[in-house]
Biopython code that builds the backbone (N, CA, C, O; Angstrom):
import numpy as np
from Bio.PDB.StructureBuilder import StructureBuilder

atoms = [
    (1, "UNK", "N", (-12.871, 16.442, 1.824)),
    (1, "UNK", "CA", (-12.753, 15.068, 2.278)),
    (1, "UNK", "C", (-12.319, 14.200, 1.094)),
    (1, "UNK", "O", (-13.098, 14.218, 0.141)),
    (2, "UNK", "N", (-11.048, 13.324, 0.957)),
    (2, "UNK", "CA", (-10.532, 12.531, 0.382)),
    (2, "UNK", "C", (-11.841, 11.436, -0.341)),
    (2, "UNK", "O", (-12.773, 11.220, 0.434)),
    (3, "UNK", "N", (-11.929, 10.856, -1.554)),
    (3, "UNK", "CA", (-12.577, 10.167, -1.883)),
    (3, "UNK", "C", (-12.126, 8.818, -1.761)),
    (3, "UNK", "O", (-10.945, 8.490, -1.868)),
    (4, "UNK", "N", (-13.175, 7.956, -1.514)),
    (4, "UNK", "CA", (-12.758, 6.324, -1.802)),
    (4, "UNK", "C", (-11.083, 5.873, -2.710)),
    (4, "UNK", "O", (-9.989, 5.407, -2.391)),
    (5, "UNK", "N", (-11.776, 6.364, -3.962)),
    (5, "UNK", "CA", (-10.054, 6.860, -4.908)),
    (5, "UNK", "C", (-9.235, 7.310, -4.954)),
    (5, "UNK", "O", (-8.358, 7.278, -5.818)),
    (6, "UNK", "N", (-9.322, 7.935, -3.881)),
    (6, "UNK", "CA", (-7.839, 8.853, -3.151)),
    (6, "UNK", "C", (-7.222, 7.909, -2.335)),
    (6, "UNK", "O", (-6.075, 7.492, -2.496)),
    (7, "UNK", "N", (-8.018, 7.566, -1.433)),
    (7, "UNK", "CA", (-7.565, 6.877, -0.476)),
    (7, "UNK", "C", (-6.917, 5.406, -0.973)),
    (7, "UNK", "O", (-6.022, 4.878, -0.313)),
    (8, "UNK", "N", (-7.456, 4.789, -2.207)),
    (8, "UNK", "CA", (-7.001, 3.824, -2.560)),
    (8, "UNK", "C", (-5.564, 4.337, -3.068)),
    (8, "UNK", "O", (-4.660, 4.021, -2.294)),
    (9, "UNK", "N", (-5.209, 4.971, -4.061)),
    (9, "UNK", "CA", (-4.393, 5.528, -4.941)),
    (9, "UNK", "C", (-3.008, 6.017, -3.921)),
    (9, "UNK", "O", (-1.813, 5.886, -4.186)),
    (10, "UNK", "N", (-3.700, 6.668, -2.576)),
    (10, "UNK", "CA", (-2.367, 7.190, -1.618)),
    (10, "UNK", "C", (-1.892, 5.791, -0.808)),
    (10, "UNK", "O", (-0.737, 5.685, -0.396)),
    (11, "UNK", "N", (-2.835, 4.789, -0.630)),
    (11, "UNK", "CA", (-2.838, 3.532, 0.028)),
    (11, "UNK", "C", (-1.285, 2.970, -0.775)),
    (11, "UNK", "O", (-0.207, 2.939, -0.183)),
    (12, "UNK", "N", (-1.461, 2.615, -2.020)),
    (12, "UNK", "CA", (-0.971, 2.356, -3.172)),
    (12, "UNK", "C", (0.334, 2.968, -3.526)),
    (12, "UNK", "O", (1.220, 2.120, -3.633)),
    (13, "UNK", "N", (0.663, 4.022, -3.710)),
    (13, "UNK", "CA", (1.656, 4.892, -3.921)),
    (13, "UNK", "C", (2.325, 4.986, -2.677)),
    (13, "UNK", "O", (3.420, 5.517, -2.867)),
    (14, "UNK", "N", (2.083, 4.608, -1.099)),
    (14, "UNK", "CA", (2.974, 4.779, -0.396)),
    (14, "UNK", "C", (3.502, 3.749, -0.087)),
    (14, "UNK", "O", (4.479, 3.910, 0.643)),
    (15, "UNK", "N", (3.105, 2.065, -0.507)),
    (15, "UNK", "CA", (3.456, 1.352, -0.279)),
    (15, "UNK", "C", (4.617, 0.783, -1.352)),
    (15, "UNK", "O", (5.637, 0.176, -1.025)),
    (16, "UNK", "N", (4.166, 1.165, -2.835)),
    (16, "UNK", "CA", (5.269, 1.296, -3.966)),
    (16, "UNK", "C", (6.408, 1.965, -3.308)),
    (16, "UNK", "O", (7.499, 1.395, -3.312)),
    (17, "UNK", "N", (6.264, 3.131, -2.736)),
    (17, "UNK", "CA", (7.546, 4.057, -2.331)),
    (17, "UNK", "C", (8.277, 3.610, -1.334)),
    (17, "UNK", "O", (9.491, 3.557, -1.528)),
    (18, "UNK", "N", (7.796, 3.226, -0.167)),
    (18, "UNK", "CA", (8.615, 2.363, 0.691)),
    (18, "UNK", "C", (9.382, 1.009, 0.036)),
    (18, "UNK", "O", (10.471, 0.522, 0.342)),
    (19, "UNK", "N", (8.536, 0.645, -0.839)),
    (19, "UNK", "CA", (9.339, -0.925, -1.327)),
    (19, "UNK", "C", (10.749, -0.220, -1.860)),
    (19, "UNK", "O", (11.897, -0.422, -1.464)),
    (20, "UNK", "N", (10.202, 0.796, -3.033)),
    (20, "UNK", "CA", (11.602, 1.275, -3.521)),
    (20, "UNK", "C", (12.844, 1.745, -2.111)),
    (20, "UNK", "O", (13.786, 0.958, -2.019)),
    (21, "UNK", "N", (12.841, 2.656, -1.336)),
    (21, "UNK", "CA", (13.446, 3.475, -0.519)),
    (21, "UNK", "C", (13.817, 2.821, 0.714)),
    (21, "UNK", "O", (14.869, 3.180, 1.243)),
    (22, "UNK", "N", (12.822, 1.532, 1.487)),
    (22, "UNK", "CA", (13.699, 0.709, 2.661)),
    (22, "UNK", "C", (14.698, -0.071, 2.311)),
    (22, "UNK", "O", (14.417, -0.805, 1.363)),
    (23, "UNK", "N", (15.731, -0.177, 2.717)),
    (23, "UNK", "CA", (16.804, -0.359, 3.271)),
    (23, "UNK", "C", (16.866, -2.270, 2.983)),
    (23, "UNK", "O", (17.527, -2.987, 2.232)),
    (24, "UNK", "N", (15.627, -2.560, 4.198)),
    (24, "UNK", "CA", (15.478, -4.000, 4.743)),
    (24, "UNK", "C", (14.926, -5.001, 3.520)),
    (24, "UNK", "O", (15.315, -6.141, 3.266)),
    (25, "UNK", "N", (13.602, -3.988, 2.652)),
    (25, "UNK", "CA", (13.111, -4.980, 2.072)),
    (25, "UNK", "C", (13.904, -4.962, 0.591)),
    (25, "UNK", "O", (13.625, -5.926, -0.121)),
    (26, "UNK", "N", (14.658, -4.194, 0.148)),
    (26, "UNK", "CA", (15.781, -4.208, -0.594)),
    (26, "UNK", "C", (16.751, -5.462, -0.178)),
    (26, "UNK", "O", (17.124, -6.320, -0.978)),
    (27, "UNK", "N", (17.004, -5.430, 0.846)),
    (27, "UNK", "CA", (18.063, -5.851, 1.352)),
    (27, "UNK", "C", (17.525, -7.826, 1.426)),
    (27, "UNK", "O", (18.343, -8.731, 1.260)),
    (28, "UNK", "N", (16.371, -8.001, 1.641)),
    (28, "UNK", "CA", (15.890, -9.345, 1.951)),
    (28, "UNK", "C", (14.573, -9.405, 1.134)),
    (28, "UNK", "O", (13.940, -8.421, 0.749)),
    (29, "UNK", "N", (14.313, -10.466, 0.965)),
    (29, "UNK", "CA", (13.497, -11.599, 0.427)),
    (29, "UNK", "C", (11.859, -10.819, 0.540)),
    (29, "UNK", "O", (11.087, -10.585, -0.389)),
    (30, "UNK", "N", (11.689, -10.551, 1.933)),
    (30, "UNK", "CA", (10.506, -10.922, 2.783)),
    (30, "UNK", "C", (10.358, -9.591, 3.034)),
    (30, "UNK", "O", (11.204, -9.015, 3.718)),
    (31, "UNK", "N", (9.282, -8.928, 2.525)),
    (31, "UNK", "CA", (8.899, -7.857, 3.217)),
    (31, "UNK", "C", (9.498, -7.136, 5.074)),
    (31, "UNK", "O", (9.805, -7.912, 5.978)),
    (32, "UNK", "N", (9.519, -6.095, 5.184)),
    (32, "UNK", "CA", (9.496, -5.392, 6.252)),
    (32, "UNK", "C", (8.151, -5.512, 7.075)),
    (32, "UNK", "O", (7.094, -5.615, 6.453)),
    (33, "UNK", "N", (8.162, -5.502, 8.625)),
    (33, "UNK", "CA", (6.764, -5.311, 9.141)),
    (33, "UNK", "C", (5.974, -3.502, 8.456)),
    (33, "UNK", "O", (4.791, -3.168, 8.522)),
    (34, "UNK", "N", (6.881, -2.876, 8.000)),
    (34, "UNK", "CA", (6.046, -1.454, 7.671)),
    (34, "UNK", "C", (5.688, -1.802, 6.466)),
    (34, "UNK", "O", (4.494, -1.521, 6.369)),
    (35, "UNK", "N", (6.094, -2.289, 5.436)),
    (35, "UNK", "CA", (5.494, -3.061, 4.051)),
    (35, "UNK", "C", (4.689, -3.615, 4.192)),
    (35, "UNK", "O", (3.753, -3.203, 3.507)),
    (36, "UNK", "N", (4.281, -5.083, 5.217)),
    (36, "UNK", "CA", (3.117, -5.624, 5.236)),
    (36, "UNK", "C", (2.105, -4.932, 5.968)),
    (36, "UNK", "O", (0.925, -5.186, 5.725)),
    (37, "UNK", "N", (2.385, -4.170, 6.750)),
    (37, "UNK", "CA", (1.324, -3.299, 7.242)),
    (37, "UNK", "C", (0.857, -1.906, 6.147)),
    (37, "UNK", "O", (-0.108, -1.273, 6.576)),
    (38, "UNK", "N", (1.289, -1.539, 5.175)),
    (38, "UNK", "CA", (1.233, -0.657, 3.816)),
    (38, "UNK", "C", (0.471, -1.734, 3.086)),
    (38, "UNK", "O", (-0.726, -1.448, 3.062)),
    (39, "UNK", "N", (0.779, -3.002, 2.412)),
    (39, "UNK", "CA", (0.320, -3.603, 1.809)),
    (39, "UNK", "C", (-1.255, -3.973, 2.278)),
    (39, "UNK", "O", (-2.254, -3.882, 1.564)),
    (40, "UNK", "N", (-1.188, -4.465, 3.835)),
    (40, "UNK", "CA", (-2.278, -4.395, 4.437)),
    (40, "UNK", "C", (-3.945, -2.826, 4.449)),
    (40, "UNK", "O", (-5.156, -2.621, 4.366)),
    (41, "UNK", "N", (-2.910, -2.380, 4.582)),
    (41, "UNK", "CA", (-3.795, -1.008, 4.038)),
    (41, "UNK", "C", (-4.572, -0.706, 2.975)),
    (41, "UNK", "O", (-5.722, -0.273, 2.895)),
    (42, "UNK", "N", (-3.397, -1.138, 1.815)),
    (42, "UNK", "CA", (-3.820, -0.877, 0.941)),
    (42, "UNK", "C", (-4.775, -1.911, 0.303)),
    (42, "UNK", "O", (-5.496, -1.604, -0.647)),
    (43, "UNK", "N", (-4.754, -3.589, 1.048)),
    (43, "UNK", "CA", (-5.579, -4.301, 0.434)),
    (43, "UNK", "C", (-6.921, -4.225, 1.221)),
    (43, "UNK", "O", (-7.758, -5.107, 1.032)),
    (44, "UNK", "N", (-7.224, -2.953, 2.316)),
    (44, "UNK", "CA", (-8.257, -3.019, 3.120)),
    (44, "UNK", "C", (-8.692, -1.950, 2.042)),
    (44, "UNK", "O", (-9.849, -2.174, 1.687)),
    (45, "UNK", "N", (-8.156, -0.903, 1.436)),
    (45, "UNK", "CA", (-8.496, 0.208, 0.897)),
    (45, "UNK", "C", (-9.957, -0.406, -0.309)),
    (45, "UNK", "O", (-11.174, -0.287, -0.452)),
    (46, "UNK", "N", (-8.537, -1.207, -1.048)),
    (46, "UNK", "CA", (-9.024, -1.902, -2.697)),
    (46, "UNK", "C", (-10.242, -2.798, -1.860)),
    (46, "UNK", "O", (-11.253, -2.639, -2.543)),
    (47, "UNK", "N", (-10.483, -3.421, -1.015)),
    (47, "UNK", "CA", (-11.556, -3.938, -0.775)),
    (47, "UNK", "C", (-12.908, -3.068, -0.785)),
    (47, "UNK", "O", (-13.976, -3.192, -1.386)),
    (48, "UNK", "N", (-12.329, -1.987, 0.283)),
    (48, "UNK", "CA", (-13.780, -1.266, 0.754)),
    (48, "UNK", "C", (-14.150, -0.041, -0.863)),
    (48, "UNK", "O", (-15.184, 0.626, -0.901)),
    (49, "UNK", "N", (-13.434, -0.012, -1.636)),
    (49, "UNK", "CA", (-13.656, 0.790, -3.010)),
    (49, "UNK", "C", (-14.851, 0.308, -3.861)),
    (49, "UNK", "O", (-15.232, -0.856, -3.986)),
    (50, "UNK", "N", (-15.296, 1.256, -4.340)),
    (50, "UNK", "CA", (-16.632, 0.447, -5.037)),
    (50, "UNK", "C", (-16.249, 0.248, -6.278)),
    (50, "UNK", "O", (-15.392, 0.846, -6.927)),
    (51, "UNK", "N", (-17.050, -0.778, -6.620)),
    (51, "UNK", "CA", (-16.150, -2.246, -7.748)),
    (51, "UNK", "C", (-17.117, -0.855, -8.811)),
    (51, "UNK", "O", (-18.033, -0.107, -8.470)),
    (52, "UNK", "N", (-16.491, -0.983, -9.948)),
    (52, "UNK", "CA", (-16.537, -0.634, -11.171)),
    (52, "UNK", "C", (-17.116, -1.923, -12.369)),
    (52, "UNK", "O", (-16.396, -2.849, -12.742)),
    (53, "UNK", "N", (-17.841, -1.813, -12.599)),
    (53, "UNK", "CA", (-18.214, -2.717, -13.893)),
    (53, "UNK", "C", (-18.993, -2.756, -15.148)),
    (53, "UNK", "O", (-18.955, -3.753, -15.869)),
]
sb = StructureBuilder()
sb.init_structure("model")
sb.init_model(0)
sb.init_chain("A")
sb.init_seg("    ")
for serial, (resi, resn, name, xyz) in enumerate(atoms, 1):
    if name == "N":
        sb.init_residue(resn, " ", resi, " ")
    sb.init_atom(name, np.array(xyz, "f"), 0.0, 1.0, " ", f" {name:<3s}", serial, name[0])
structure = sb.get_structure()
């Protein structure tokens, strides 16, 4: 089973990779709906991760 840190880290890395590789958000200003829904993910991920301090 994937850890908290996995899940953040794959959250993270797939949303970097789409920014690089779509087409649209290359192409324009404003994110893609699959970017903000990646970004969304990934800021549900970094939330639910346990804070380090």
């Amino acid at each position: 089973m994937p850890s908290q840190d996995d899940a953040l880290q794959q959250a993270h890395t797939d949303y970097q990779q789409h920014m690089r590789t779509c087409r649209q958000c290359h192409a324009d200003t404003v994110p893609c709906a699959v970017a903000k829904h990646l970004l969304r993910l990934y800021n549900n991920a970094r939330r639910s991760a346990p804070r380090t301090d």
